[in-house]
C-alpha positions in Angstrom: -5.5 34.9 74.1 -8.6 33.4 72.0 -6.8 35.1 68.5 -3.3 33.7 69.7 -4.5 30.3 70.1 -6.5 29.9 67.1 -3.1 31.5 65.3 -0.7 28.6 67.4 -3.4 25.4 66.1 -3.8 27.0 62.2 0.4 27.2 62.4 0.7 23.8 63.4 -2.2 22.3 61.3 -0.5 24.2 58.2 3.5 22.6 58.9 2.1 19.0 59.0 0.0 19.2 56.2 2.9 21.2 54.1 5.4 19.4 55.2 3.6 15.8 54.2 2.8 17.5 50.7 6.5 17.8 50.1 7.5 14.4 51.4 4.7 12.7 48.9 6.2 14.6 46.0 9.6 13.1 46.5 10.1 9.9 44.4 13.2 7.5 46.1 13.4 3.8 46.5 13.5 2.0 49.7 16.2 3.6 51.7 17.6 3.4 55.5 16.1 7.0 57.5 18.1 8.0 60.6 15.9 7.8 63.4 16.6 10.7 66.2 15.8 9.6 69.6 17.0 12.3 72.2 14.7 14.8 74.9 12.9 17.8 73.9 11.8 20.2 76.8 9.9 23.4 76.6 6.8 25.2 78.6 3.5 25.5 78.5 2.2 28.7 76.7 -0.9 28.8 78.7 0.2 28.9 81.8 3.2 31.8 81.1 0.8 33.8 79.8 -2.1 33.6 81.9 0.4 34.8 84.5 0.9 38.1 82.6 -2.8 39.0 81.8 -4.5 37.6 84.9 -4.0 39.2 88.3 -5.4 36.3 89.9 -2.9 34.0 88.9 0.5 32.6 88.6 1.6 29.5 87.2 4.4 27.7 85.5 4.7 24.4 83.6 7.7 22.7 82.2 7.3 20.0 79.7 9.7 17.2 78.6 9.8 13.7 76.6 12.2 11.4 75.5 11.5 9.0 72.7 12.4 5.4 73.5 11.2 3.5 70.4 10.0 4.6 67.2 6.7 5.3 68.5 6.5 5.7 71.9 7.9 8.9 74.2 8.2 8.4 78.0 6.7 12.4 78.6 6.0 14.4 81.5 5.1 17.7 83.4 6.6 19.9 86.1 4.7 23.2 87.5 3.9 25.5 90.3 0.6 27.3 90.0 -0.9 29.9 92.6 -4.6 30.8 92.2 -7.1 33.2 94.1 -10.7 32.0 93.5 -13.3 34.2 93.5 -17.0 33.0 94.0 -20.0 34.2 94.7 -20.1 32.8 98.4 -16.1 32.3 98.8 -12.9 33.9 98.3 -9.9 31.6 98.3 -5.8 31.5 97.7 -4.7 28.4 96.3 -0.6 27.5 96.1 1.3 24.4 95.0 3.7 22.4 93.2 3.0 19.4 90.7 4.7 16.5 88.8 3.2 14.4 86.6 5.0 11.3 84.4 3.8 8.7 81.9 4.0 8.4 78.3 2.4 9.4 74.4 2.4 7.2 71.9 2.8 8.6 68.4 -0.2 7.2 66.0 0.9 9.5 63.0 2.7 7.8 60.3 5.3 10.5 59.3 7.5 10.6 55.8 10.9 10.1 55.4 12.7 11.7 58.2 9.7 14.1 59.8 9.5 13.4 63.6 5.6 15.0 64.0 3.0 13.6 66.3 -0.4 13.2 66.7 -0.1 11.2 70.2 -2.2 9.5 72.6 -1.2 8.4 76.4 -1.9 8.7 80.1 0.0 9.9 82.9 -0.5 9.4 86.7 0.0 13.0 88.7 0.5 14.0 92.4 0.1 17.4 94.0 1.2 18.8 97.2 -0.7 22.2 98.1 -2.1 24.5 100.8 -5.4 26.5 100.4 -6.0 30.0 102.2 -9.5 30.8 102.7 -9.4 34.7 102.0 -13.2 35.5 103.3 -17.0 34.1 102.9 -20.0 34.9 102.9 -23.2 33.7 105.2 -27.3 34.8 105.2 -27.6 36.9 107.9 -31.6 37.7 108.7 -32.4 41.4 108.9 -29.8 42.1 106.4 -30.7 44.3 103.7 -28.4 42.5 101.2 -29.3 38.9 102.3 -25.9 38.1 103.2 -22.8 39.2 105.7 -19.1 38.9 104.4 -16.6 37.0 106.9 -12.9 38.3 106.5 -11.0 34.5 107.7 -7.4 34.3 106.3 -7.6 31.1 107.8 -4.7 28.5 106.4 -4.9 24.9 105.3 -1.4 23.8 104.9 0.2 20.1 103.9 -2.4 19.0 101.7 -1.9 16.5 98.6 -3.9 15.1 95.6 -3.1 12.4 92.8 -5.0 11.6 90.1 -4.6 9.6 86.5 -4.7 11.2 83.2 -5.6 10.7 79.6 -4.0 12.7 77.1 -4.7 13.3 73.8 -2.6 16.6 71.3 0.0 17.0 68.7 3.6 18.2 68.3 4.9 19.8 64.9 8.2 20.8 64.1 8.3 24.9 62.8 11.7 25.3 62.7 14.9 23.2 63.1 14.4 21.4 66.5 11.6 23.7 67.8 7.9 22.0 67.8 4.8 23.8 69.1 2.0 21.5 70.2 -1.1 21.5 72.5 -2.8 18.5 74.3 -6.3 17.8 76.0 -6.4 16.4 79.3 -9.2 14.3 80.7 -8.3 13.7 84.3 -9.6 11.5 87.3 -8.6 12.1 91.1 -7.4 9.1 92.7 -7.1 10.9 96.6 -7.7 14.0 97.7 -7.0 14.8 101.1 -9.1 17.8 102.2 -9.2 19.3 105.5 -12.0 19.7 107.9 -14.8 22.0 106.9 -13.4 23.0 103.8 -13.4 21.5 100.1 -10.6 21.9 97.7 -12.2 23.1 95.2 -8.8 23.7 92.8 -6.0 21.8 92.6 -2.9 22.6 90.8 -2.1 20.6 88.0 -5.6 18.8 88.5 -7.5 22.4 87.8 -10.8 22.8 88.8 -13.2 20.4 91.3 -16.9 19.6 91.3 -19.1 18.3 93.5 -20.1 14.8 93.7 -17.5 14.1 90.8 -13.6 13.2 90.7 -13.3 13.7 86.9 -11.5 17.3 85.4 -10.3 18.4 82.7 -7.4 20.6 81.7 -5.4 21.7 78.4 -1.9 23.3 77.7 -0.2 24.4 74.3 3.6 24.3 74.3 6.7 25.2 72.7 9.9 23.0 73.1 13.4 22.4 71.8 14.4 18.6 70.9 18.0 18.0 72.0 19.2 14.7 69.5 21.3 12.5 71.7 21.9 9.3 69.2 20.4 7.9 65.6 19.3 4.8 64.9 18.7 3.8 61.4 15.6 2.2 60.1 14.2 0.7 56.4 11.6 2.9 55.2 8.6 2.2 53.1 9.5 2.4 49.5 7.7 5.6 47.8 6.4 5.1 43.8 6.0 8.1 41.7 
């Protein structure tokens, strides 16, 4: 997984700066650009392929934007993730769905008619969940070990988490409509309700928990297909040789 994600970022590193190249060779005068504004959906990468080589876990993630101005893309997320835990001390099963919506805003200047990104923006998520704890373990004096391994199976249904996040990626175009992309997430968990005498300690969509702290972090690298629904057209900035 390390060698396919160093291969996705050097791919879509190489398109924008090849593609820019070519756009700074071409010599016009000021001219009117169609702007495409339409949705592009696609899936996260990670998260389809973690459920292949990982036993432990199953997941999903569907991605979506639609731009609105030049600049700005009203973007969100859609996934179901299930994930057994295993600790040192704990063994747990945790299933859920997710949504999450806000929006990027596209700081990279692009050439003529590219429609790249190197975005910024936030979105506010909510989870709903239930956690199965699978076993535990407790000190037991007199054990040779130290410690004695509970079997529970005990349930924790009809839980829910939100939270807010910031997101900072890119999104380049490889072929005709198809862009791959990944993002960093920084997140921060606005409520969390937990059940009695047990902490959830993973939380789709949010990832991992720690103690004494409501901030996480998470990551995702995508491919989608951009579906052009209208063109609006625009002056663009005149190009010398």
């Amino acid at each position: 997984m390390k060698h396919m994600l160093k291969y996705i970022f050097s791919l879509v590193f190489l398109v924008c700066f090849s593609m820019e190249s070519y756009a700074q060779d071409k010599a016009k005068d000021t001219v009117k650009i169609p702007q495409r504004y339409g949705f592009r959906l696609g899936v996260d990468l990670h998260r389809l392929s973690k459920s292949i080589y990982d036993k432990n876990y199953k997941g999903l993630e569907l991605v979506g934007d639609y731009r609105i101005t030049k600049k700005l893309y009203i973007a969100g997320e859609l996934g179901n993730e299930e994930k057994t835990t295993l600790d040192d001390n704990i063994n747990f099963t945790t299933k859920g769905t997710y949504f999450k919506v806000g929006f990027d805003y596209n700081v990279y200047q692009n050439w003529l008619d590219m429609e790249n990104m190197i975005y910024v923006g936030m979105r506010a998520g909510i989870g709903s969940f239930d956690q199965k704890l699978n076993s535990y373990n407790v000190y037991q004096t007199g054990n040779f070990y130290g410690t004695n391994t509970i079997v529970s199976g005990q349930e924790f249904n009809g839980l829910s988490a939100s939270w807010i996040e910031v997101v900072s990626g890119l999104k380049a175009e490889v072929f005709n409509n198809i862009y791959v992309g990944f993002s960093f997430r920084l997140n921060y968990l606005v409520s969390n309700k937990e059940p009695e005498g047990f902490a959830n300690l993973y939380i789709p969509g949010f990832n991992k928990t720690y103690e004494n702290s409501k901030f996480g972090a998470g990551f995702n690298y995508t491919v989608s297909y951009f579906i052009p629904l209208y063109k609006s057209k625009t002056k663009a900035k005149e190009i010398k040789q």
